[in-house]
N, CA, C and O atoms as a DFTB+ gen file, in Angstrom:
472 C
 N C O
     1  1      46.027     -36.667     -44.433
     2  2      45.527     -35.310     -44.463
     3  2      45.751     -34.610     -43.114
     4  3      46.029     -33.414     -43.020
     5  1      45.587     -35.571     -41.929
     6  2      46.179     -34.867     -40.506
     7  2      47.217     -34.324     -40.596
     8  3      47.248     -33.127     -40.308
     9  1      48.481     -35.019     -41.039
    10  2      49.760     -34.377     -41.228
    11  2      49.684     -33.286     -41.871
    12  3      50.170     -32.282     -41.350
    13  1      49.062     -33.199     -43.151
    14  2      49.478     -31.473     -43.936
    15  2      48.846     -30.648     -43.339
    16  3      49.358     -29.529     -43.379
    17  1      47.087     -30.800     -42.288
    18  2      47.226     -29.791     -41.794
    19  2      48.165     -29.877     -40.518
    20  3      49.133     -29.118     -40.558
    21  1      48.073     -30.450     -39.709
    22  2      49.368     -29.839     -38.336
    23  2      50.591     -29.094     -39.176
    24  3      51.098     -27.977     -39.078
    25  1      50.823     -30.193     -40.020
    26  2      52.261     -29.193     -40.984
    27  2      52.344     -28.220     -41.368
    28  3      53.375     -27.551     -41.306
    29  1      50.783     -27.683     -42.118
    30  2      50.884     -26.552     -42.088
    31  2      50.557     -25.196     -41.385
    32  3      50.855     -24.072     -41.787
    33  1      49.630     -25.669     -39.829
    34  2      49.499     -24.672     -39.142
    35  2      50.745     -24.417     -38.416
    36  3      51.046     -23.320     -37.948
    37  1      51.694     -25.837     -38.320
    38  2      53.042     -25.473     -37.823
    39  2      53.723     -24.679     -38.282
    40  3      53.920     -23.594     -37.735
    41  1      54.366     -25.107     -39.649
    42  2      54.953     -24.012     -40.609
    43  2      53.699     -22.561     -39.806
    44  3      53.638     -22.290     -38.607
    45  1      53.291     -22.231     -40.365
    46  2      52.950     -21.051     -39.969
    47  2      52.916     -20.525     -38.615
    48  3      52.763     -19.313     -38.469
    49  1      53.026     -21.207     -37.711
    50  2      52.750     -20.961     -36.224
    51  2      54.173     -20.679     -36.345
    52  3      54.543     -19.559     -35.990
    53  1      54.949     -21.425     -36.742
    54  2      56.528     -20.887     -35.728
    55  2      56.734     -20.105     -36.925
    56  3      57.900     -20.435     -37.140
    57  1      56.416     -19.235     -37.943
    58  2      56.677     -18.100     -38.682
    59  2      56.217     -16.794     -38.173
    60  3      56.785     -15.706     -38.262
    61  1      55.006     -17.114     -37.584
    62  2      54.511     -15.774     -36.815
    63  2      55.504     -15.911     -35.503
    64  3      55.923     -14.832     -35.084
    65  1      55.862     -16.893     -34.919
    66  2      56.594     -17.013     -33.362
    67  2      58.189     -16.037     -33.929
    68  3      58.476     -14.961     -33.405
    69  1      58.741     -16.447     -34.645
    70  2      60.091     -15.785     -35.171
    71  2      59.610     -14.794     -35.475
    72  3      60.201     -13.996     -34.748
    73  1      58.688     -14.049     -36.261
    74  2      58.968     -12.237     -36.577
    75  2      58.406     -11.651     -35.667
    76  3      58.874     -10.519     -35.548
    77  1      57.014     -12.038     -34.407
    78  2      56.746     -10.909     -33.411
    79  2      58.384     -11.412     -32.466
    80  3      59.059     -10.477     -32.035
    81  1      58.821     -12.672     -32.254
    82  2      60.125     -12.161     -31.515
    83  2      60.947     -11.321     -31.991
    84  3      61.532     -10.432     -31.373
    85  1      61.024     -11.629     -33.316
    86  2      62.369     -10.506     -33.617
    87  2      61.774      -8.764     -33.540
    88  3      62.465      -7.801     -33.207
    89  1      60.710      -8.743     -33.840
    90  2      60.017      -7.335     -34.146
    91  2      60.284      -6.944     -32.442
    92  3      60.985      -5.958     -32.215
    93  1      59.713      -7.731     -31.265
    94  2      60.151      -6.781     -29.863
    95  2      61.178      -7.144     -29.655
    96  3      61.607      -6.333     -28.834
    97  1      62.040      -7.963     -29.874
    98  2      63.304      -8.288     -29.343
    99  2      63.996      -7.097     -30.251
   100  3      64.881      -6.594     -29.560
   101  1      63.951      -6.699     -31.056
   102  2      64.783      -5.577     -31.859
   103  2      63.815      -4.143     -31.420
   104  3      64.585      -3.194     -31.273
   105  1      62.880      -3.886     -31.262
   106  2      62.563      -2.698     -30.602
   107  2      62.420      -2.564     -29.075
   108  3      61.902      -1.607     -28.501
   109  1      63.006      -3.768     -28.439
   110  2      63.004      -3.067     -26.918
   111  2      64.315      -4.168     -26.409
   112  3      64.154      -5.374     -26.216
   113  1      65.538      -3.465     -26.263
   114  2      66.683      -3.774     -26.167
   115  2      66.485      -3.928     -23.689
   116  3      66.406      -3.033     -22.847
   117  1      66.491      -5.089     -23.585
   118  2      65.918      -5.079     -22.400
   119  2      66.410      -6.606     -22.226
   120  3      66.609      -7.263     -23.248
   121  1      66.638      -7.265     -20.786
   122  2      66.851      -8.241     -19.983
   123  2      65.528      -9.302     -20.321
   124  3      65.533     -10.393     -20.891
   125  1      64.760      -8.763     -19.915
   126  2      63.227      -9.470     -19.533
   127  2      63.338     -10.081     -21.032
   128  3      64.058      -9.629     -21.923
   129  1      62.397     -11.303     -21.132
   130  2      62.755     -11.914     -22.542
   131  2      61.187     -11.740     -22.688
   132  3      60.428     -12.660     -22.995
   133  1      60.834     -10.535     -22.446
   134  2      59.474      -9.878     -22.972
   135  2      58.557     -10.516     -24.571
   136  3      57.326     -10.524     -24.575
   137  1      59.313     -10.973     -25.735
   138  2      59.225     -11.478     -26.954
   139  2      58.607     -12.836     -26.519
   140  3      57.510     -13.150     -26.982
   141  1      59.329     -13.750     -25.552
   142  2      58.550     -15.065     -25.429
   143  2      57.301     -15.017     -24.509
   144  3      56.318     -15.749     -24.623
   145  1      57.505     -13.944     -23.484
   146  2      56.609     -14.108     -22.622
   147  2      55.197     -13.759     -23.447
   148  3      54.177     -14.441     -23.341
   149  1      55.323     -12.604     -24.264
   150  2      53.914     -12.006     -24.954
   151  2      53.162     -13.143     -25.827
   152  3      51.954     -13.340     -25.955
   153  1      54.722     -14.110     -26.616
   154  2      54.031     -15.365     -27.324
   155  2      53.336     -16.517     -26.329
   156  3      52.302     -17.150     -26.539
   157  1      53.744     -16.548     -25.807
   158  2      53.536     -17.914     -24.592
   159  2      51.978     -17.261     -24.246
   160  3      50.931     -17.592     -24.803
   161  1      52.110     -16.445     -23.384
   162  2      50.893     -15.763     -23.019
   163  2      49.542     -15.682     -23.962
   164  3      48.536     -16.317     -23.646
   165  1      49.592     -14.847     -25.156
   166  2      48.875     -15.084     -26.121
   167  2      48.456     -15.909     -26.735
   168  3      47.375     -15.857     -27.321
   169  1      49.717     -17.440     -26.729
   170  2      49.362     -18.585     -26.833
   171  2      48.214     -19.242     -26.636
   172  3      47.318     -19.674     -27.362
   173  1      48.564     -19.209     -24.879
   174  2      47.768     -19.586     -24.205
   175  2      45.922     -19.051     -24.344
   176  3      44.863     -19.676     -24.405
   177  1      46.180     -18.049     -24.348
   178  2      44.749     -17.358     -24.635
   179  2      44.141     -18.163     -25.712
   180  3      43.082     -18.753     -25.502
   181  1      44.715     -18.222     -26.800
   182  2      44.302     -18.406     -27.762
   183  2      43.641     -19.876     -28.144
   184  3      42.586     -20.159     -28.712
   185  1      44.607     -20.621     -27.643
   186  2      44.653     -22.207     -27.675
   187  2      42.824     -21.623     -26.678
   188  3      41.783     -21.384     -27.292
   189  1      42.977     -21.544     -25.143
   190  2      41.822     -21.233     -24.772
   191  2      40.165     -21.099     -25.121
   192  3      39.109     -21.613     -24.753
   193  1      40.804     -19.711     -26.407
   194  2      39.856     -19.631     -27.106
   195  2      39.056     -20.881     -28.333
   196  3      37.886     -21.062     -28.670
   197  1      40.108     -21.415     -28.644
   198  2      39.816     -22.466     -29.485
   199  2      38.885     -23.872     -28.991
   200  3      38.062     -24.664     -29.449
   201  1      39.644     -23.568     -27.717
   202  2      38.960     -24.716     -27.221
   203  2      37.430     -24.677     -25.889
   204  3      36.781     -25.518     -25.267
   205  1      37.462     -23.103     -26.018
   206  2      36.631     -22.887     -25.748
   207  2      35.136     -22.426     -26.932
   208  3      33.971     -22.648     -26.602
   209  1      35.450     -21.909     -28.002
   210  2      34.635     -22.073     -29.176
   211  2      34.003     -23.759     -29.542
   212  3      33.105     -24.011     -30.345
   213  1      34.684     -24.648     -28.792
   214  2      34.549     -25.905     -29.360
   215  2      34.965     -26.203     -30.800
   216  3      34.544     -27.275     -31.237
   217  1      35.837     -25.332     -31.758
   218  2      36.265     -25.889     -32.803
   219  2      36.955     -27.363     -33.132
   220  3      38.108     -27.731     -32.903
   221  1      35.917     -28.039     -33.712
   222  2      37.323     -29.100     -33.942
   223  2      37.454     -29.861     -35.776
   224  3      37.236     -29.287     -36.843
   225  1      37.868     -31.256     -35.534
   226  2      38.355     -32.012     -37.371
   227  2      39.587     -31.109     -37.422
   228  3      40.511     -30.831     -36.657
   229  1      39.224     -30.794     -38.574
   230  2      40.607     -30.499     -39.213
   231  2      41.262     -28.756     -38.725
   232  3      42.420     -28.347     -38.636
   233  1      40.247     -28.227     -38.548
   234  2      40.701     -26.474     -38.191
   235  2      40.854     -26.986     -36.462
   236  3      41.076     -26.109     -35.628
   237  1      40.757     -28.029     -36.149
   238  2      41.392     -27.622     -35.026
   239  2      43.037     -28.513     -34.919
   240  3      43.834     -28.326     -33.998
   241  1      43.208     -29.239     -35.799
   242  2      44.473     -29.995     -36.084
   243  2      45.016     -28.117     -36.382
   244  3      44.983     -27.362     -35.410
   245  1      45.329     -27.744     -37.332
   246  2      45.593     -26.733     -38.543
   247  2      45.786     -25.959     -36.533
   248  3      46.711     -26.369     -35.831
   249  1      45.019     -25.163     -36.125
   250  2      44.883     -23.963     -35.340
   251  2      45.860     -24.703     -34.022
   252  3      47.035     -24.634     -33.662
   253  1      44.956     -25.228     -33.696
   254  2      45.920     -25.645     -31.944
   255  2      46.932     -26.722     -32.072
   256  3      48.098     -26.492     -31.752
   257  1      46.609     -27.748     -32.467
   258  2      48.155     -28.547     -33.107
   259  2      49.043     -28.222     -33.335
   260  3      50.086     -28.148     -32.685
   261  1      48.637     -27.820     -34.879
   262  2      50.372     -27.141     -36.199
   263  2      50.281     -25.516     -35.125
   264  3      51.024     -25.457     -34.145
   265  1      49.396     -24.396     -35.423
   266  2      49.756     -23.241     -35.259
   267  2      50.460     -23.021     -34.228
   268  3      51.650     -22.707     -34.188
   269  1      49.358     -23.269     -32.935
   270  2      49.700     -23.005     -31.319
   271  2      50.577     -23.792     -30.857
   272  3      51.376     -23.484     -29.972
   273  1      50.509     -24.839     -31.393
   274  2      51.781     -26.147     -31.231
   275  2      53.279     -25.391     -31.394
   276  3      54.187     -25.401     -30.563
   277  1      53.269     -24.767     -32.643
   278  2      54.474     -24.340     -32.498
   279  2      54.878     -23.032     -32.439
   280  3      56.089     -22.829     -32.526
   281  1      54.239     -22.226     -32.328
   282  2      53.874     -20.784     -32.194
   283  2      54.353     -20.330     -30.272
   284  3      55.055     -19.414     -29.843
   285  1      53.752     -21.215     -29.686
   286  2      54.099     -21.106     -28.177
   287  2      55.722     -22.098     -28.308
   288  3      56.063     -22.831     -29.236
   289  1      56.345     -21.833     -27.248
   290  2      57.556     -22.429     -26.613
   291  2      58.027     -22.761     -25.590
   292  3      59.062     -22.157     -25.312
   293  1      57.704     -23.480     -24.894
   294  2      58.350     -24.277     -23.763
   295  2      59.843     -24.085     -23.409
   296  3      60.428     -23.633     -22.425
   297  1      60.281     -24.668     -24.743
   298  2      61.834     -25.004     -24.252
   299  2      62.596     -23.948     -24.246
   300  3      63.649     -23.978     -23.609
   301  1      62.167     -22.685     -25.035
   302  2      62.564     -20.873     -25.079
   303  2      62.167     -20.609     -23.793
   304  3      62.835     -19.836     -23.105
   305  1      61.158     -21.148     -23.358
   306  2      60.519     -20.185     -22.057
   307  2      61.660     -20.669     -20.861
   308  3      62.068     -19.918     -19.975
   309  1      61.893     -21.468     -20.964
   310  2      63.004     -22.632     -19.668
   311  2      64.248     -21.985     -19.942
   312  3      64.812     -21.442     -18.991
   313  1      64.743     -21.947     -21.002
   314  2      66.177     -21.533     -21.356
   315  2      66.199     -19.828     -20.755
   316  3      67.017     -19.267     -20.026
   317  1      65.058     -19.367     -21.345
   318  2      65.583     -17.788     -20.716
   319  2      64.960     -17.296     -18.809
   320  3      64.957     -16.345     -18.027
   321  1      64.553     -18.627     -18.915
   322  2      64.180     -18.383     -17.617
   323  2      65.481     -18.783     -16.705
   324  3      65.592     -18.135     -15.664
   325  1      66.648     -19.944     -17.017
   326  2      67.302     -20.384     -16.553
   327  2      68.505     -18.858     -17.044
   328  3      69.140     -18.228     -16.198
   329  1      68.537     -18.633     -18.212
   330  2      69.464     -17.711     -18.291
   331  2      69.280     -16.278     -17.751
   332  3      70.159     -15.417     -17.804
   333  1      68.222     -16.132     -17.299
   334  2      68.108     -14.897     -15.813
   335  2      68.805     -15.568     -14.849
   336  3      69.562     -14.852     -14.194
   337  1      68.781     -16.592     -14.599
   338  2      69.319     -17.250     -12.993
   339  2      70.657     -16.805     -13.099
   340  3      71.140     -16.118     -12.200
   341  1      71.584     -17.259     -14.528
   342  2      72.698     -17.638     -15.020
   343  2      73.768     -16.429     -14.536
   344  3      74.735     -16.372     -13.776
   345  1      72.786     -15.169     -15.714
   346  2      73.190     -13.779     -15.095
   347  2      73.096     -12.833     -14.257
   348  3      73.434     -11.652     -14.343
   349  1      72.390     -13.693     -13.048
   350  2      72.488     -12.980     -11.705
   351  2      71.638     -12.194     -11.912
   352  3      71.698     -11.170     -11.230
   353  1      70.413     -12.326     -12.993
   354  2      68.863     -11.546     -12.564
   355  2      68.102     -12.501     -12.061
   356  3      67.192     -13.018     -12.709
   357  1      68.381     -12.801     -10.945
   358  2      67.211     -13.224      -9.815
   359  2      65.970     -13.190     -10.375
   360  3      65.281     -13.946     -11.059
   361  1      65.833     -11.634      -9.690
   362  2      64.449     -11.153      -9.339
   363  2      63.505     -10.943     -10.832
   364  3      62.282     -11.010     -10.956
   365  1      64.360     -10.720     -11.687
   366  2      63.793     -10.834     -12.919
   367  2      63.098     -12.527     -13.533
   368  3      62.083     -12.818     -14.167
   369  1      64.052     -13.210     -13.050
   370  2      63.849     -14.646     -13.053
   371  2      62.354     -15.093     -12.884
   372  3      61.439     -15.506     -13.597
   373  1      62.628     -14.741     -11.331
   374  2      61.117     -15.778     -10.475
   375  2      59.761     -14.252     -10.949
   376  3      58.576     -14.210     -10.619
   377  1      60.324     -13.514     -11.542
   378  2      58.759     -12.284     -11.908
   379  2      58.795     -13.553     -13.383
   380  3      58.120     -14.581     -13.428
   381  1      59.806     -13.057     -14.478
   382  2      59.304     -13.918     -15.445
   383  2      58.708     -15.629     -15.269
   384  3      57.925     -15.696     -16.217
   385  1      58.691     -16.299     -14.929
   386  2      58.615     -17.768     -14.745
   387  2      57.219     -17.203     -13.609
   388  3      56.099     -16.926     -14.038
   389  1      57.412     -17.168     -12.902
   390  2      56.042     -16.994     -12.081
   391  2      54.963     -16.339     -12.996
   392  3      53.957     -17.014     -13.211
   393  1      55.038     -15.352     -13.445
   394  2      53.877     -14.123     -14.563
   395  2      53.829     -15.069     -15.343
   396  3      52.837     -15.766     -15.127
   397  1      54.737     -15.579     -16.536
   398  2      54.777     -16.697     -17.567
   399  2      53.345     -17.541     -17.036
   400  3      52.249     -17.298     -17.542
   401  1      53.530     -18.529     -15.981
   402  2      52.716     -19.054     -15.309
   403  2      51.513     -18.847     -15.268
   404  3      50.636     -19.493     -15.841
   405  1      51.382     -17.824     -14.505
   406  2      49.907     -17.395     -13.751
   407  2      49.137     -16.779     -15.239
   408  3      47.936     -16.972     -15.432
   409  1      49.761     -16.236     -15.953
   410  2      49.394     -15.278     -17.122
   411  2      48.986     -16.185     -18.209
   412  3      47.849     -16.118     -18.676
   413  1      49.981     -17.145     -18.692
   414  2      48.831     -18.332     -19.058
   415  2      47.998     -19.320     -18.700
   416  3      47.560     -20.158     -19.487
   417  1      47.701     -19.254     -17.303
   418  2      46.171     -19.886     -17.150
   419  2      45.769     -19.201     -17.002
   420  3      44.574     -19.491     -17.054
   421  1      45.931     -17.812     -16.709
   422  2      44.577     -16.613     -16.705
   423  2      44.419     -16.444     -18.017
   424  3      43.214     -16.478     -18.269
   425  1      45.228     -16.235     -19.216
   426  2      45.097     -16.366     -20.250
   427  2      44.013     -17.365     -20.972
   428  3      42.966     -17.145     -21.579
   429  1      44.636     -18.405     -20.679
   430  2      43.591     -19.562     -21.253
   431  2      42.146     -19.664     -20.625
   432  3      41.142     -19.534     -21.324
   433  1      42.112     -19.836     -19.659
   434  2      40.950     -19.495     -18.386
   435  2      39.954     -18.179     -19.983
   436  3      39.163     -18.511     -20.866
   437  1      40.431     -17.060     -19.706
   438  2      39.693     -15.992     -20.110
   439  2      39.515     -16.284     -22.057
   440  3      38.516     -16.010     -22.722
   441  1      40.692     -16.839     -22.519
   442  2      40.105     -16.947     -23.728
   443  2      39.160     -17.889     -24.076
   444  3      38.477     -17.813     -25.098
   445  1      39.080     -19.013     -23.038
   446  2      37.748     -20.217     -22.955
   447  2      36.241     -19.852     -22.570
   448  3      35.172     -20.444     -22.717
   449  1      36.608     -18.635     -22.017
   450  2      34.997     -18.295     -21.619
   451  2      34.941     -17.057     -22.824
   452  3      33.822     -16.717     -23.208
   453  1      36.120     -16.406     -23.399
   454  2      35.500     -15.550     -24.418
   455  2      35.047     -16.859     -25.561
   456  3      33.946     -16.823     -26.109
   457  1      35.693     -17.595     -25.735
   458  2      35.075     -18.611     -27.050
   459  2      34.004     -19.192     -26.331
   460  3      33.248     -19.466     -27.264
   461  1      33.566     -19.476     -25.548
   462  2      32.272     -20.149     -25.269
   463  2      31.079     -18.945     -25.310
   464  3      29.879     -19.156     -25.484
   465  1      31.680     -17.720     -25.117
   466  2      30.442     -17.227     -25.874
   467  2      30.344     -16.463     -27.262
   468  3      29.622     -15.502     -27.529
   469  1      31.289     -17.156     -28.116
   470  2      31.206     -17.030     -29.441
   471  2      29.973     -17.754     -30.196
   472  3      29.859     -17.663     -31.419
């Protein structure tokens, strides 16, 4: 029963991760890989929140496991961080990867104290 839920907050986590990317990646034609950073970020909050509500069993397999598990991205966040370097946006680089950073532990940080006083 662990597996179908992670499976299925996964399935759903990386379904919402693909249409808000494509939805800003197709309305704001731009360098900055703005689409992962907003997921990553929000991620983070969120996972935060979860684990700051103290949810757990199975809605927290289903929510932070499957959803946030695959809903956030690591290996997107590295690749376009390396592919600023690639194309000679520097400065765009070390703002994204640094903000990425700081923005999800302030993220998580703030969604743990909003769920702890849920």
């Amino acid at each position: 029963m662990e597996y179908l839920l992670v499976g299925v907050g996964g399935i759903l986590g990386s379904l919402a991760r693909y249409r808000l990317g494509r939805l800003v990646s197709e309305r704001l034609k731009i360098v900055f890989p703005l689409a992962t950073f907003i997921i990553n970020v929000s991620g983070a909050f969120l996972l935060g929140l979860v684990n700051g509500a103290g949810l757990g069993g199975g809605a927290y397999l289903m929510v932070a496991e499957g959803f946030l598990g695959a809903y956030t991205t690591y290996s997107t966040f590295v690749y376009e961080g390396f592919s600023l370097f690639r194309i000679n946006e520097k400065a765009n680089a070390l703002i994204y990867i640094g903000s990425s950073l700081l923005l999800g532990i302030i993220g998580f940080i703030a969604g743990y104290a909003v769920g702890r006083m849920i």
